[in-house]
PDB file of N, CA, C and O in Angstrom:
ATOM      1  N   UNK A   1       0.840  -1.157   0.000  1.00  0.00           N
ATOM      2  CA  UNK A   1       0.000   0.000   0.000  1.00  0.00           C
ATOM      3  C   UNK A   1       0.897   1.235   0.000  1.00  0.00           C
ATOM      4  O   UNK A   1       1.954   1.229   0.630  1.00  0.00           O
ATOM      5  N   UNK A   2       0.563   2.100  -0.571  1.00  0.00           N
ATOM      6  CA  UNK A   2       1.250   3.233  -0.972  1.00  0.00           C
ATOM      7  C   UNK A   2       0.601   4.753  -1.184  1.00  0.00           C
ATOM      8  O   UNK A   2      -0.447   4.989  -1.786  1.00  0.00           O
ATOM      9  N   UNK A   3       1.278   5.506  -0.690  1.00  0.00           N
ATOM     10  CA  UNK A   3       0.226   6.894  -0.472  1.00  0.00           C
ATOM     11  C   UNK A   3       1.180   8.222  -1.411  1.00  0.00           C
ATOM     12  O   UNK A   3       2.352   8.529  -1.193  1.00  0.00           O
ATOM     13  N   UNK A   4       0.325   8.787  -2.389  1.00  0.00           N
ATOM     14  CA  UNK A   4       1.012   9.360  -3.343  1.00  0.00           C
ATOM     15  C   UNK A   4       1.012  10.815  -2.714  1.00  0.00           C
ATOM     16  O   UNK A   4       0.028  11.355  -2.209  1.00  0.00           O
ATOM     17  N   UNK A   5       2.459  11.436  -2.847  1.00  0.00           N
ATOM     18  CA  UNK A   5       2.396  12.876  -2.526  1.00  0.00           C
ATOM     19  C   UNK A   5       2.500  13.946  -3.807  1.00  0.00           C
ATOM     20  O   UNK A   5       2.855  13.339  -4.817  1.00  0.00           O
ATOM     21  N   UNK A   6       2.381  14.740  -3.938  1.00  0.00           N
ATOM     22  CA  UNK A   6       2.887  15.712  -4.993  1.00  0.00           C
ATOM     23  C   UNK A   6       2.842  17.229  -4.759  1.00  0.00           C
ATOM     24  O   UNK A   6       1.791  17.867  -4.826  1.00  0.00           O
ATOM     25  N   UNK A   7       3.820  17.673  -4.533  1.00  0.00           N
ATOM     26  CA  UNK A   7       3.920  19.085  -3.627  1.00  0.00           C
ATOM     27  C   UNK A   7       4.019  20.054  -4.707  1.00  0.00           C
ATOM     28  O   UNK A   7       3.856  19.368  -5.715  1.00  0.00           O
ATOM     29  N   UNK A   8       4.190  21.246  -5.064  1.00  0.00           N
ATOM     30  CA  UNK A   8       4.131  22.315  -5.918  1.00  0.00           C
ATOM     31  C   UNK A   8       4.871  23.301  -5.391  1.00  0.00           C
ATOM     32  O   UNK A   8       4.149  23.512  -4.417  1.00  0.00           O
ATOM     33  N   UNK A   9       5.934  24.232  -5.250  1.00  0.00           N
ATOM     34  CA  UNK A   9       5.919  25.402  -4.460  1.00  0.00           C
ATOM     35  C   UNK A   9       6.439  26.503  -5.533  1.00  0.00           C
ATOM     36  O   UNK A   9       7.364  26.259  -6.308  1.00  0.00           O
ATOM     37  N   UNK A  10       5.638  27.933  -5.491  1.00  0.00           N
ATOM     38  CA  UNK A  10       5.870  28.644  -6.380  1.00  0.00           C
ATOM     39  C   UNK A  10       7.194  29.351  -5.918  1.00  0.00           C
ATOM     40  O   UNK A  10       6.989  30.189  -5.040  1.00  0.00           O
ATOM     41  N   UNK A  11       8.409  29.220  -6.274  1.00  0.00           N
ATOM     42  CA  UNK A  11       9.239  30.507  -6.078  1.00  0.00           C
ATOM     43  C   UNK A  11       9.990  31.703  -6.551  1.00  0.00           C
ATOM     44  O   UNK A  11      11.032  32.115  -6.041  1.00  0.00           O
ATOM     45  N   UNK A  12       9.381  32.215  -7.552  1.00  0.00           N
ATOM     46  CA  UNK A  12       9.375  33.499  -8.149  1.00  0.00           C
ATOM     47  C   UNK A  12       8.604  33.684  -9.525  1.00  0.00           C
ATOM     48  O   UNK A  12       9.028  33.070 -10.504  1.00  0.00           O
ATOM     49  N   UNK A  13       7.527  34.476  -9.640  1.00  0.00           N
ATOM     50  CA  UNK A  13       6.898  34.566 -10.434  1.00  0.00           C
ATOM     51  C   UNK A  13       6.219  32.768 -11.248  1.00  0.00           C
ATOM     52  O   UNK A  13       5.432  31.925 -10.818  1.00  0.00           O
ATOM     53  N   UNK A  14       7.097  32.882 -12.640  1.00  0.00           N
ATOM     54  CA  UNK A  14       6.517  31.486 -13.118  1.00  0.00           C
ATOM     55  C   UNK A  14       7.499  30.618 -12.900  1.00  0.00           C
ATOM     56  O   UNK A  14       7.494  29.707 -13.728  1.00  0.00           O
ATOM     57  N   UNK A  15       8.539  30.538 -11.912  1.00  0.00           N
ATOM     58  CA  UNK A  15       9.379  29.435 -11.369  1.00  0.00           C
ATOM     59  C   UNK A  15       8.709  28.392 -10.312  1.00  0.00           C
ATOM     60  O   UNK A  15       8.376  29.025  -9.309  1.00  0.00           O
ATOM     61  N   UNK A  16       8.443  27.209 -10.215  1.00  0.00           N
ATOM     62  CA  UNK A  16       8.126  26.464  -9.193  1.00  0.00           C
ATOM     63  C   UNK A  16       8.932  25.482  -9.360  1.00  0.00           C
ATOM     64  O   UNK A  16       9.412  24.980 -10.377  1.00  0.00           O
ATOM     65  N   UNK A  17       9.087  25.142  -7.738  1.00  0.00           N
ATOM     66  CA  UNK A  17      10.040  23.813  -7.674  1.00  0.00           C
ATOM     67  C   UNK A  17       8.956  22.333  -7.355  1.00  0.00           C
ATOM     68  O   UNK A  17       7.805  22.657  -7.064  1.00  0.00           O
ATOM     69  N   UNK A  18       9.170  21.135  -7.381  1.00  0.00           N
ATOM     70  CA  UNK A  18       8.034  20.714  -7.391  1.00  0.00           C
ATOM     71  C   UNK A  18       8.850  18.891  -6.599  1.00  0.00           C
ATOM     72  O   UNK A  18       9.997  18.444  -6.608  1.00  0.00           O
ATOM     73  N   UNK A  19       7.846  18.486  -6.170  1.00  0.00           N
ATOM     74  CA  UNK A  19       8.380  17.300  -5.592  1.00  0.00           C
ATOM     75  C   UNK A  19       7.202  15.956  -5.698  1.00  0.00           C
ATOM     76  O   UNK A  19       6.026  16.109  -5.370  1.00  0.00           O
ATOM     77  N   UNK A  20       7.600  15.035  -6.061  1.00  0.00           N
ATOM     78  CA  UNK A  20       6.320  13.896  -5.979  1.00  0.00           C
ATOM     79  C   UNK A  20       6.984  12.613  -5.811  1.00  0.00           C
ATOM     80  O   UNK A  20       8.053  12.424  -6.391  1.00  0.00           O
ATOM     81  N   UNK A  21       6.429  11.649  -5.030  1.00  0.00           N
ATOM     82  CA  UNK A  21       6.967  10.537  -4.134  1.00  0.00           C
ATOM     83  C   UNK A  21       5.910   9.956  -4.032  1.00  0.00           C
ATOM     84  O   UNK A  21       4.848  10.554  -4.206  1.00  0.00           O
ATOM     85  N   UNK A  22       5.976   8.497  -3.687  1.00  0.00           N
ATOM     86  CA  UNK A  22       5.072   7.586  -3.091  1.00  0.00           C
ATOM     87  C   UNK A  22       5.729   6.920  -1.803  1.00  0.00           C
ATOM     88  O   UNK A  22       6.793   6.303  -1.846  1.00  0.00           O
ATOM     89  N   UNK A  23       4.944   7.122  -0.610  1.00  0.00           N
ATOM     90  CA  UNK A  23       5.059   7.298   0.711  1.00  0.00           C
ATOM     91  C   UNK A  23       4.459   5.493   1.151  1.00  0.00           C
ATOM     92  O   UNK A  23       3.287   5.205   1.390  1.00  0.00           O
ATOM     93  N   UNK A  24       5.552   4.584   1.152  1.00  0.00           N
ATOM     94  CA  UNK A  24       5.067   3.246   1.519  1.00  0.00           C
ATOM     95  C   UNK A  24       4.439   3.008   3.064  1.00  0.00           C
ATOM     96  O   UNK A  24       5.068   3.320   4.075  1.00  0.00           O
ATOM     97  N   UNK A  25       3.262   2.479   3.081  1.00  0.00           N
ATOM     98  CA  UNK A  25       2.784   2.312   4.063  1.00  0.00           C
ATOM     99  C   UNK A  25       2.314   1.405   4.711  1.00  0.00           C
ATOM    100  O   UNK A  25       1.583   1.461   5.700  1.00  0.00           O
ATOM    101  N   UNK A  26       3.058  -0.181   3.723  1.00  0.00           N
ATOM    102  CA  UNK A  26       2.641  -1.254   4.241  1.00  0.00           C
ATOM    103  C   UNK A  26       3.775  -1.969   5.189  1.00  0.00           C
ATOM    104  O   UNK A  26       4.898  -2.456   5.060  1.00  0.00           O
ATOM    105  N   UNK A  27       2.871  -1.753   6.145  1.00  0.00           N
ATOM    106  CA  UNK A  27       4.045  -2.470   7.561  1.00  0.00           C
ATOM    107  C   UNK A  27       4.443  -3.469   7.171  1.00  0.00           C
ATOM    108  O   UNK A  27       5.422  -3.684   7.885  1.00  0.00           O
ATOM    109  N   UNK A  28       4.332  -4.379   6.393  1.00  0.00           N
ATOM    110  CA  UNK A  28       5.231  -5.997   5.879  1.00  0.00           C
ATOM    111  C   UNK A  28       6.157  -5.756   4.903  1.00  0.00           C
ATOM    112  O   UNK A  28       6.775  -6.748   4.515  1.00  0.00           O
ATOM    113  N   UNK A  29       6.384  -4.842   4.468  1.00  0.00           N
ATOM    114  CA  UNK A  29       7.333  -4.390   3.459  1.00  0.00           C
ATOM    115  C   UNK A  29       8.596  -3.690   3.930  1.00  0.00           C
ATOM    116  O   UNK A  29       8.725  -2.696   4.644  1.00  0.00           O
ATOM    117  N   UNK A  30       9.598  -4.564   3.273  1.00  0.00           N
ATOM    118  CA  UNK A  30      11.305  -3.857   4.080  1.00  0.00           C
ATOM    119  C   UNK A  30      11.130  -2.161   4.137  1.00  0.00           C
ATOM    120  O   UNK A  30      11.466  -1.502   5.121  1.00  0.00           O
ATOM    121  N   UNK A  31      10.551  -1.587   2.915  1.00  0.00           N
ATOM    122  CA  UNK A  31      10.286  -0.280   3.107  1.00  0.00           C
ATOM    123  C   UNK A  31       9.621   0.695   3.501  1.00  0.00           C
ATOM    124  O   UNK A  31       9.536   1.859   3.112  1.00  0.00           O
ATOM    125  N   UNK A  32       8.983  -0.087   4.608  1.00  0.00           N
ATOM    126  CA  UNK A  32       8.100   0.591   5.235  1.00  0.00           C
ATOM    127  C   UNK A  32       8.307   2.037   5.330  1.00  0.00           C
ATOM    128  O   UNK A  32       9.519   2.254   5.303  1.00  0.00           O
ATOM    129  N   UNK A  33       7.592   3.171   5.434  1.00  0.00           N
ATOM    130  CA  UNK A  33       8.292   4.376   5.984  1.00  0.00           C
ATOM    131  C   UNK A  33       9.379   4.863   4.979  1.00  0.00           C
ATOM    132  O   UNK A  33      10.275   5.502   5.531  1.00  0.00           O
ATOM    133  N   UNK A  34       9.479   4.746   3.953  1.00  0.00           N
ATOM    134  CA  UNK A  34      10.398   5.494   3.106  1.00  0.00           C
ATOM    135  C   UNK A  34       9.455   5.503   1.928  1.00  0.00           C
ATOM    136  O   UNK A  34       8.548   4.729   1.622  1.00  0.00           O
ATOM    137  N   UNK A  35      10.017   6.817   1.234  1.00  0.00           N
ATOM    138  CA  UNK A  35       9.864   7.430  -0.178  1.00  0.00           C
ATOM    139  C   UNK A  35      10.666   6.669  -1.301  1.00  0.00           C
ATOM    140  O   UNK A  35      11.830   6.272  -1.370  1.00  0.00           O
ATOM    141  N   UNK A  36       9.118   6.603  -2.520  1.00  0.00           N
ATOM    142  CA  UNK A  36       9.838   5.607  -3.465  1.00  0.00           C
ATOM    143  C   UNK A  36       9.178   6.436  -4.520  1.00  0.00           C
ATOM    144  O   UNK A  36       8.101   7.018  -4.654  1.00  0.00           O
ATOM    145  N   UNK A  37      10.602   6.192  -5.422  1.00  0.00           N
ATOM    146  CA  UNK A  37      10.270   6.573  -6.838  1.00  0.00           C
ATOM    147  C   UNK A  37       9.916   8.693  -7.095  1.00  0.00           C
ATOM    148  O   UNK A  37       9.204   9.487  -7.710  1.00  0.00           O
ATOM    149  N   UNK A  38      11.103   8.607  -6.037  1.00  0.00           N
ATOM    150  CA  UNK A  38      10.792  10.052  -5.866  1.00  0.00           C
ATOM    151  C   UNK A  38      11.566  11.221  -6.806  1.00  0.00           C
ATOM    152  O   UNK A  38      12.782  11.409  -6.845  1.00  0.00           O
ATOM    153  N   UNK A  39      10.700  11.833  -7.428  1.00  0.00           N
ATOM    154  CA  UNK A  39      11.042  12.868  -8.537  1.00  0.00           C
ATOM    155  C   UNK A  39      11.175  14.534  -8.063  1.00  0.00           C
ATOM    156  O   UNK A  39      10.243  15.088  -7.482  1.00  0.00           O
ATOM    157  N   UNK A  40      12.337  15.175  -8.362  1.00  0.00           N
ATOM    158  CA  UNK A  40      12.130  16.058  -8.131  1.00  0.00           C
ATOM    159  C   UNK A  40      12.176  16.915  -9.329  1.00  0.00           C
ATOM    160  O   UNK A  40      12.694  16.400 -10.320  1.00  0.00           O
ATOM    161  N   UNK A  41      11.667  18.312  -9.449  1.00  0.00           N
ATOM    162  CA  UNK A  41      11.946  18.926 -10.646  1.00  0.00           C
ATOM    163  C   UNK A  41      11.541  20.886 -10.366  1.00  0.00           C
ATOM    164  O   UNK A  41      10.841  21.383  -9.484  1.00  0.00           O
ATOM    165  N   UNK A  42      12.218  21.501 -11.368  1.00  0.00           N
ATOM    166  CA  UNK A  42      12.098  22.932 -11.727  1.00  0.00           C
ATOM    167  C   UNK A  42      11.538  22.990 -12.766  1.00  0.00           C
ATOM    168  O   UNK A  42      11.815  22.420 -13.821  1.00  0.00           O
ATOM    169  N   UNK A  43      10.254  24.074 -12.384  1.00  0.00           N
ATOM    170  CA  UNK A  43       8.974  24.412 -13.232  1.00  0.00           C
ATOM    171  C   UNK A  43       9.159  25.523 -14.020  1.00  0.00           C
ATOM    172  O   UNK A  43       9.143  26.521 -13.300  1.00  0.00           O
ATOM    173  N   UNK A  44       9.304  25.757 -15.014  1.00  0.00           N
ATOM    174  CA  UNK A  44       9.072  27.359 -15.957  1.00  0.00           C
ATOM    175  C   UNK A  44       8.192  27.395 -16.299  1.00  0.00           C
ATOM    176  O   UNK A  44       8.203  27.169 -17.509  1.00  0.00           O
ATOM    177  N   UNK A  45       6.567  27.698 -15.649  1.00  0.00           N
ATOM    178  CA  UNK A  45       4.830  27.559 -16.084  1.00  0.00           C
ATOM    179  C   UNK A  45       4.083  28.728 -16.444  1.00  0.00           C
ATOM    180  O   UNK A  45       3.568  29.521 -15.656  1.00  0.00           O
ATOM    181  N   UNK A  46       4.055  28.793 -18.285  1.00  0.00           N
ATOM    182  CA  UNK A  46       3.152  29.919 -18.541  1.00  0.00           C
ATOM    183  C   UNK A  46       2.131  30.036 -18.730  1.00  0.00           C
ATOM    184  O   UNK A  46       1.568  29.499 -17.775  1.00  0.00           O
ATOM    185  N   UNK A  47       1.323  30.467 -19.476  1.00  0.00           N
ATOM    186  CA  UNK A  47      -0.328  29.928 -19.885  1.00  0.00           C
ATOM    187  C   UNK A  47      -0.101  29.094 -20.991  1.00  0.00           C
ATOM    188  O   UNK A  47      -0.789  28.075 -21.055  1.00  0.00           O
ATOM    189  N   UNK A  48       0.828  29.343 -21.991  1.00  0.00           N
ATOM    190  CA  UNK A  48       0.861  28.772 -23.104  1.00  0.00           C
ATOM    191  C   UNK A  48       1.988  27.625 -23.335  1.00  0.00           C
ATOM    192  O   UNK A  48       1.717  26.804 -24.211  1.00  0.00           O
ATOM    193  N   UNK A  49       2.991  27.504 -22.777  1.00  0.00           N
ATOM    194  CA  UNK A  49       3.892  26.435 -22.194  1.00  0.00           C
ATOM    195  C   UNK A  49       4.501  26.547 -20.919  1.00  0.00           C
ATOM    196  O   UNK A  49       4.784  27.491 -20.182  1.00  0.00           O
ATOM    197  N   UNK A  50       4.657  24.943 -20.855  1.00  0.00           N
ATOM    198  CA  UNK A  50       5.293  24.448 -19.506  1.00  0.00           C
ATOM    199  C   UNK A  50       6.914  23.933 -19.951  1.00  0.00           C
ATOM    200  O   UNK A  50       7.011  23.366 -21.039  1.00  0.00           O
ATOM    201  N   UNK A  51       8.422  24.163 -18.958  1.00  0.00           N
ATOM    202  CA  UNK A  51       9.340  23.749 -19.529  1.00  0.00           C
ATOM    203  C   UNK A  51       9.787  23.191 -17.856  1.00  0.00           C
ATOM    204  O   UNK A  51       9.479  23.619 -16.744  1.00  0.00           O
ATOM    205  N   UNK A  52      10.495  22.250 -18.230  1.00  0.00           N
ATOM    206  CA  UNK A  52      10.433  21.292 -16.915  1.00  0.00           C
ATOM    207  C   UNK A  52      11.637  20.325 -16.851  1.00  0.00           C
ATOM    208  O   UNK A  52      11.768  19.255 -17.446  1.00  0.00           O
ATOM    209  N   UNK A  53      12.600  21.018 -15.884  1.00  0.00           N
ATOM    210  CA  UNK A  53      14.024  19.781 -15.649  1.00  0.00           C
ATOM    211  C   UNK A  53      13.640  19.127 -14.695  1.00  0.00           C
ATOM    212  O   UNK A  53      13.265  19.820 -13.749  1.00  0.00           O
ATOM    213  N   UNK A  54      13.566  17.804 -14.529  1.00  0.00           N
ATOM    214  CA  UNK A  54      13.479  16.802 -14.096  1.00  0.00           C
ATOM    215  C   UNK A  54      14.566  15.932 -12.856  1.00  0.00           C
ATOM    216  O   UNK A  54      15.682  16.409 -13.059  1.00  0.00           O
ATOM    217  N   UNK A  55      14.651  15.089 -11.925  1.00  0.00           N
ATOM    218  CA  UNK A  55      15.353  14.302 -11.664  1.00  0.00           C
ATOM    219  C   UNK A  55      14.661  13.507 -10.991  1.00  0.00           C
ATOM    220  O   UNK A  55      13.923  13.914 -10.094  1.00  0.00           O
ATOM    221  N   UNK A  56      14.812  11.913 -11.388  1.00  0.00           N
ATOM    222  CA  UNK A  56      14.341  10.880 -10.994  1.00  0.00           C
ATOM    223  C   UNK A  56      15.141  10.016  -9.963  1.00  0.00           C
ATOM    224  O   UNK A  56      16.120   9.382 -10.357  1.00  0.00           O
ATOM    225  N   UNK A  57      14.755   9.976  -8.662  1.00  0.00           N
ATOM    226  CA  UNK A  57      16.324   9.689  -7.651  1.00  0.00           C
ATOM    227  C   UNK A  57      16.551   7.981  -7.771  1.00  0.00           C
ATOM    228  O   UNK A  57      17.633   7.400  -7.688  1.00  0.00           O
ATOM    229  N   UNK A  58      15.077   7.305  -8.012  1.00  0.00           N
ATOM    230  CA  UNK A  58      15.381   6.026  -7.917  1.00  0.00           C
ATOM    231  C   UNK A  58      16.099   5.029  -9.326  1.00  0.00           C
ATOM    232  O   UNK A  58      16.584   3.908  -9.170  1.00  0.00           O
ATOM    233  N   UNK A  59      16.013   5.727 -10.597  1.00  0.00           N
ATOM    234  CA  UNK A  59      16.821   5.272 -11.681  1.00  0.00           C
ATOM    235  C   UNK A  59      17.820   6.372 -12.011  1.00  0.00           C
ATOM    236  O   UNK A  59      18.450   6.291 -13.066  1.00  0.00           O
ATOM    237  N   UNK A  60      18.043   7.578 -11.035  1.00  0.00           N
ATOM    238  CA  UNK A  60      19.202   8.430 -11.504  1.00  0.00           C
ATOM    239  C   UNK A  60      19.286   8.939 -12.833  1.00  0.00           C
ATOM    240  O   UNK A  60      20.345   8.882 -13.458  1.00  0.00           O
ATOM    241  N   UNK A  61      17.995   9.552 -13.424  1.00  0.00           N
ATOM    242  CA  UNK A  61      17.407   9.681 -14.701  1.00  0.00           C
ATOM    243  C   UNK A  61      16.915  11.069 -14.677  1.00  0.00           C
ATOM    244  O   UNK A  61      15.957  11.362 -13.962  1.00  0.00           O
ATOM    245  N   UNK A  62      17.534  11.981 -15.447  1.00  0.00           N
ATOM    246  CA  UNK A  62      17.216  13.384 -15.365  1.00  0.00           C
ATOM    247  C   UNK A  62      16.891  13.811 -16.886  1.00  0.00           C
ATOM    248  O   UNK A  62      17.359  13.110 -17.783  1.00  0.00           O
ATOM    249  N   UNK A  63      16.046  15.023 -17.231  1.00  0.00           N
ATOM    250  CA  UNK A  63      15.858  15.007 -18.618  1.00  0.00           C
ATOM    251  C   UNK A  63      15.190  17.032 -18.504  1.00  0.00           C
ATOM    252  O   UNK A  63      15.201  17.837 -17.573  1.00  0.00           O
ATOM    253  N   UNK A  64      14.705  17.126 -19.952  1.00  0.00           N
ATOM    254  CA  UNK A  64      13.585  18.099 -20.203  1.00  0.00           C
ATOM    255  C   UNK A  64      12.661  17.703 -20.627  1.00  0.00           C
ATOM    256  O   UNK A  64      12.662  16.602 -21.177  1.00  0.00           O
ATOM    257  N   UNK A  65      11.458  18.513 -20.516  1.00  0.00           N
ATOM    258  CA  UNK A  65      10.116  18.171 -20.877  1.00  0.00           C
ATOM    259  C   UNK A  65       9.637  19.758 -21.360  1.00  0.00           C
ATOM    260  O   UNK A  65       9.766  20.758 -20.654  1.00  0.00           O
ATOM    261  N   UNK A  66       9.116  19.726 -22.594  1.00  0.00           N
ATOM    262  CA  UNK A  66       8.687  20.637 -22.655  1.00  0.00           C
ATOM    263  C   UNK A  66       7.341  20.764 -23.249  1.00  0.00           C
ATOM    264  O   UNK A  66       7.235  20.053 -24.248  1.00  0.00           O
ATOM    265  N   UNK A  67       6.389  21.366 -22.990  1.00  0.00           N
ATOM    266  CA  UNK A  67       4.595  21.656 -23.453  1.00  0.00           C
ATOM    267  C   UNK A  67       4.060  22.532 -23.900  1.00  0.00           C
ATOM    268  O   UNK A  67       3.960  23.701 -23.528  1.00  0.00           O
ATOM    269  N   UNK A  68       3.510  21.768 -25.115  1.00  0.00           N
ATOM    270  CA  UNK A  68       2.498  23.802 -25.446  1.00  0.00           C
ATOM    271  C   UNK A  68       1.284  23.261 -25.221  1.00  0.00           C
ATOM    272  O   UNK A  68       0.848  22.230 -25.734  1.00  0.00           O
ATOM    273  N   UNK A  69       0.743  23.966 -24.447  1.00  0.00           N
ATOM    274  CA  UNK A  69      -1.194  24.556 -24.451  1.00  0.00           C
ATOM    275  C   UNK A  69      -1.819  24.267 -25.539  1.00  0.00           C
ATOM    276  O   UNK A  69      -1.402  24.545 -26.663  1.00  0.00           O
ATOM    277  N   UNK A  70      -2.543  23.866 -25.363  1.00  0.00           N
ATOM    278  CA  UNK A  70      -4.016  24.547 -26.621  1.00  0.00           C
ATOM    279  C   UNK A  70      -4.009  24.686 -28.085  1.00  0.00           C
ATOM    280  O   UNK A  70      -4.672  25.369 -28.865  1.00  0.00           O
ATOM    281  N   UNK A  71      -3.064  23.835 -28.220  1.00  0.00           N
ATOM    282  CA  UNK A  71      -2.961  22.994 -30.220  1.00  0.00           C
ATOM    283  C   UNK A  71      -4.002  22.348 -30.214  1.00  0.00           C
ATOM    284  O   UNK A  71      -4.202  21.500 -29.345  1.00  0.00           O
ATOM    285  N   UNK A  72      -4.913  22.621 -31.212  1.00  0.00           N
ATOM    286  CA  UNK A  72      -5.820  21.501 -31.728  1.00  0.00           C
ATOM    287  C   UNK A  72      -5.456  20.460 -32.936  1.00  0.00           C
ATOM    288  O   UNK A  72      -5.808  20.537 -34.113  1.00  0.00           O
ATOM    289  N   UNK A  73      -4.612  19.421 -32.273  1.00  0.00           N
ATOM    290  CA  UNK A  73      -4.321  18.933 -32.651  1.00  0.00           C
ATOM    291  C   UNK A  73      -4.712  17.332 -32.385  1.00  0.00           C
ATOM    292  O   UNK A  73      -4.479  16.874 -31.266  1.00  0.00           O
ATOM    293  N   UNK A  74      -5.416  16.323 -33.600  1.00  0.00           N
ATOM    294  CA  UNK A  74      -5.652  15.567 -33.446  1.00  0.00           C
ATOM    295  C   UNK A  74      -5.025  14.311 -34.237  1.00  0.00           C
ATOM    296  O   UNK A  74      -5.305  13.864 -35.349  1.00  0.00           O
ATOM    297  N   UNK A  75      -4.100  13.907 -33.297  1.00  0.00           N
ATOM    298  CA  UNK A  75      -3.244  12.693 -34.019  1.00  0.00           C
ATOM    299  C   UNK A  75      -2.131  13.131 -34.933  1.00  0.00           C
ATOM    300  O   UNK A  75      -1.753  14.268 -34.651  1.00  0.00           O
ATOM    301  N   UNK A  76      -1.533  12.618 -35.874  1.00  0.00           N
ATOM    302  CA  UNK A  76      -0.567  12.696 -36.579  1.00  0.00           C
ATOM    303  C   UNK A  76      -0.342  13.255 -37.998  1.00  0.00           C
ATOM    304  O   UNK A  76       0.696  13.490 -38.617  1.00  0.00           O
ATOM    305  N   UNK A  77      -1.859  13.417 -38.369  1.00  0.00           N
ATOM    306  CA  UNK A  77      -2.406  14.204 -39.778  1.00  0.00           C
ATOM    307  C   UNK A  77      -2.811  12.624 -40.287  1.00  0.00           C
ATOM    308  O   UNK A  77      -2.942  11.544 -39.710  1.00  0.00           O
ATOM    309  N   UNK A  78      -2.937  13.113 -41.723  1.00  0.00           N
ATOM    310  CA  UNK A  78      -3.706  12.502 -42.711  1.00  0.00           C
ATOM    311  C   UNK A  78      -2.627  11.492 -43.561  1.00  0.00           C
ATOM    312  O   UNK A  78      -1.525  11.976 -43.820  1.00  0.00           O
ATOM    313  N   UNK A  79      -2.950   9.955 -44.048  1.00  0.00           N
ATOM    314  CA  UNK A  79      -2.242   8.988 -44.704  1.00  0.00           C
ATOM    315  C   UNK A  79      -2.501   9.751 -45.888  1.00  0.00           C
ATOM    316  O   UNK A  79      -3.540  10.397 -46.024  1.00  0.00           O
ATOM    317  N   UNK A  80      -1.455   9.694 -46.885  1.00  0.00           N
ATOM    318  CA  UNK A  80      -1.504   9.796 -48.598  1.00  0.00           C
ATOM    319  C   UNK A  80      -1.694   8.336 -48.790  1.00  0.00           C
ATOM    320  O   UNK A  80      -1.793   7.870 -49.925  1.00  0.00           O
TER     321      UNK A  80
END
């Protein structure tokens, strides 16, 4: 059993730092009481994109992500 967190904190204008973990809570499990699969990351959040460095602590896996808003976009276009 496992209890999901995901924290947000804004710190300057459209900068947020951000944290999300799953909080084990099954007493029969070696890990009881510890954070798994915990990600941390820095937010650049506008209305129209999101840009997002990443770090993943349990595969040591860091990256970018980046998003635009409000393309109407459906699928991949059209087969010739």
């Amino acid at each position: 059993m496992k209890l999901y967190l995901n924290l947000n904190q804004q710190l300057i204008k459209s900068l947020s730092l951000g944290f999300s973990s799953y909080l084990n809570i099954d007493k029969n499990s070696d890990k009881y009481n510890q954070f798994i699969n915990t990600k941390y990351s820095l937010n650049w959040n506008r209305r129209a994109y999101k840009i997002q460095a990443y770090y993943e602590e349990s595969t040591q896996i860091g990256g970018l992500n980046f998003t635009i808003f409000g393309l109407p976009l459906n699928g991949l276009g059209k087969e010739l």
